[in-house]
Steps between C-alpha positions, in 0.01 A plus 500: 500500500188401659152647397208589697116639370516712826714594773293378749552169327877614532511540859240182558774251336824650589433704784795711508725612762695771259367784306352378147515641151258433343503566098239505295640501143151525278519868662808630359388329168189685498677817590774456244247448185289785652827741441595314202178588312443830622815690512571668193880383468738255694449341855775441706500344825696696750656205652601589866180471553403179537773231396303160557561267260112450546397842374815518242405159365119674454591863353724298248238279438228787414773685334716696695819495298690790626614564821669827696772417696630720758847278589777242397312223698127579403671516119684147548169402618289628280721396187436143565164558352499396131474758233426773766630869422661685797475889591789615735288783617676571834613869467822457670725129511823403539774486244471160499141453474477680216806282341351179528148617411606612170827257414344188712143518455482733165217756700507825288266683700655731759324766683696785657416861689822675518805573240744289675250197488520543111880514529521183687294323274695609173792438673431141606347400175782585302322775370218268348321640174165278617407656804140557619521798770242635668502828681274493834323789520345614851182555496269613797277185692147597560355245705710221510577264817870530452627821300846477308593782416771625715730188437485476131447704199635895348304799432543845323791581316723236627213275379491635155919514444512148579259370295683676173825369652364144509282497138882574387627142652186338515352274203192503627362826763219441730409678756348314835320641821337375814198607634528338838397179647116419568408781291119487506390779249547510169589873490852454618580368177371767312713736687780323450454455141478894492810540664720248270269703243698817577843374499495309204361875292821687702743218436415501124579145497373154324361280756446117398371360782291621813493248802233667769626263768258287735259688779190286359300404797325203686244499770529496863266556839641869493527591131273459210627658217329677183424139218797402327304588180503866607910500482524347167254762365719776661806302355380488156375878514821650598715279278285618183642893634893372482689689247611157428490365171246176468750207514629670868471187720271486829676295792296435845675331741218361760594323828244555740172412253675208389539302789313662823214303444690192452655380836313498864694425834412260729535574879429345859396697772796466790266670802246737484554830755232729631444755293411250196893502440592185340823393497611248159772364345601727264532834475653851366844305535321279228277482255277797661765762454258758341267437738694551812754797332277654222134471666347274258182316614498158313173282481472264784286174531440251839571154343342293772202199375170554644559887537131697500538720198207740709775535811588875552853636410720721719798710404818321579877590506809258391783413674800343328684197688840710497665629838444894331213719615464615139380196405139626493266516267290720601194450231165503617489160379124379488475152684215277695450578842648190596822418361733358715797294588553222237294691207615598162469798315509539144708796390421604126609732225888479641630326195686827407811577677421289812655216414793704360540695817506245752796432712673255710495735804496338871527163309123528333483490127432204443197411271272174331398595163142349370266574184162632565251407233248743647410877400723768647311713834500779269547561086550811336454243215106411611221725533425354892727457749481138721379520843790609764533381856320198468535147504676357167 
């Protein structure tokens, strides 16, 4: 894997034709001991997020030894990691999945939102006295990018019978919620704390264990959320008001603050349109899928040597290389007056779910994968932010 200080040193060597990735590992290092020794309880990296073996290789390194795992193949994945514990926390799999999780990889933890998940998973574990089950609660998203509530998770009554149906099965009884994706206050978790509050005093139960999901945020053009600090004070507050007893477990499962900051994508300008439209060669078909389907506007750099750092920027629009007219991003993205034909741009803060998300469509998909050694465009981790739209 070859290493540059800066991705204009990148694109000065190699000069790409493809789309780069380019990782920067120290990142989701930093971000990993952030959680580790602020979070009051366990960090586990939700792992569909990002599955480089870069940004693994650094989480595990910094001390990321538990992952959630959403699927047989991320779990066959994820399980060649030595001595790493796995969280099945997918509210609804297969038979099978839930077979060879428990018999083939020994994974305990199950989490489930509806009485015939818990049948399934008593059932196919041979009605297993070890059992880790946690009940997904819905709770309502207040500012987040990408609310989840309407998939997943119970309420009310139905909520409360099937926790006491599962403490009876269940070894161990946690509860676990989702506040939504890019969740940029730390209020939401409050609320949702209240809510899990509630059903645990109506269901009358135990509970061992409460897992509060990801949401955690990172930074981009578009969105800067409340400090990370701010959510682990709310965190802490709340748990303290859990009629929990005081060895109840505290789960987060981050995937977005982990590794966001931690990979950048490389791109070359195809032709540039009137109407500062600039067509590159990847796209919401790729690695820009939240951009061009969710409306994310990522931090953006000209990598070109001898660029004026004083020339004006203009508001531009993307345009993926597929034959779809959806493959737009429509930003603003801030750039320098005179990018053009042949330039690069620097894409950063897509190391969560872009990589994950890109496809093979129209033949594209294809990607070179470098280290960065430089600072990320942005840091949730760092009290200043690094200059945007300028030359690396």
């Amino acid at each position: 894997m070859e290493k540059f200080a800066t991705a204009l040193e990148m694109v000065t060597e190699m000069k790409p034709e493809g789309p780069v990735f380019a990782a920067r590992p120290h990142a989701a290092g930093r971000a990993a001991r952030w959680f580790i020794n602020n979070f009051p309880g366990e960090v586990a990296y939700a792992y569909k997020a990002n599955s480089s073996v870069f940004l693994l290789g650094a989480l595990y390194g910094a001390g990321i030894t538990q992952f959630d795992v959403a699927s047989v193949a991320e779990l066959e994945d994820a399980a060649t990691i030595p001595g790493v514990r796995l969280h099945f926390m997918h509210p609804v799999k297969s038979r099978y999945a839930i077979r060879r999780a428990y018999f083939d990889y020994d994974i305990k933890c199950f989490a489930l939102d509806t009485e015939d998940e818990l049948q399934k998973i008593v059932e196919e574990t041979d009605g297993a006295k070890d059992l880790e089950l946690f009940v997904r609660i819905s709770v309502p998203a207040k500012n987040s990018r990408v609310p989840l509530e309407h998939k997943f998770g119970i309420t009310g009554q139905k909520a409360q019978r099937l926790l006491v149906k599962t403490r009876q099965v269940a070894d161990e009884l946690g509860i676990t919620f989702h506040v939504g994706s890019q969740t940029t206050t730390p209020d939401a978790y409050a609320m949702a704390f209240e809510e899990v509050k509630k059903h645990i005093v109506k269901a009358g139960v135990v509970v061992d264990a409460i897992d509060i999901g990801g949401g955690f945020p990172s930074r981009y053009t578009d969105s800067v959320p409340a400090r990370l600090s701010d959510f682990i004070e709310v965190i802490k507050a709340s748990m303290d008001k859990m009629p929990v007893t005081e060895h109840c477990r505290l789960i987060c499962e981050p995937g977005r603050a982990l590794v966001a900051e931690a990979e950048s994508l490389i791109v070359k300008v195809d032709l540039r349109k009137s109407g500062n439209q600039l067509f590159i060669n990847d796209g919401g078909y790729g690695a820009l899928f939240d951009s061009a389907h969710i409306g994310f506007v990522f931090p953006v750099r000209l990598i070109r040597p001898g660029l004026d750092p004083n020339e004006p920027l203009e508001p531009f629009e993307l345009w993926g290389p597929t034959c779809d007219s959806i493959d737009r991003m429509k930003g603003p993205f801030m750039l320098p007056a005179s990018v053009r034909e042949g330039d690069y741009i620097e894409i950063g803060n897509i190391g969560a779910y872009g990589r994950a998300l890109a496809t093979r469509f129209n033949g594209y998909g294809e990607y070179t994968d470098v280290i960065l050694q430089d600072e990320p465009m942005y840091s949730i981790y760092t009290e200043e932010a690094a200059p945007v739209a300028r030359n690396a």
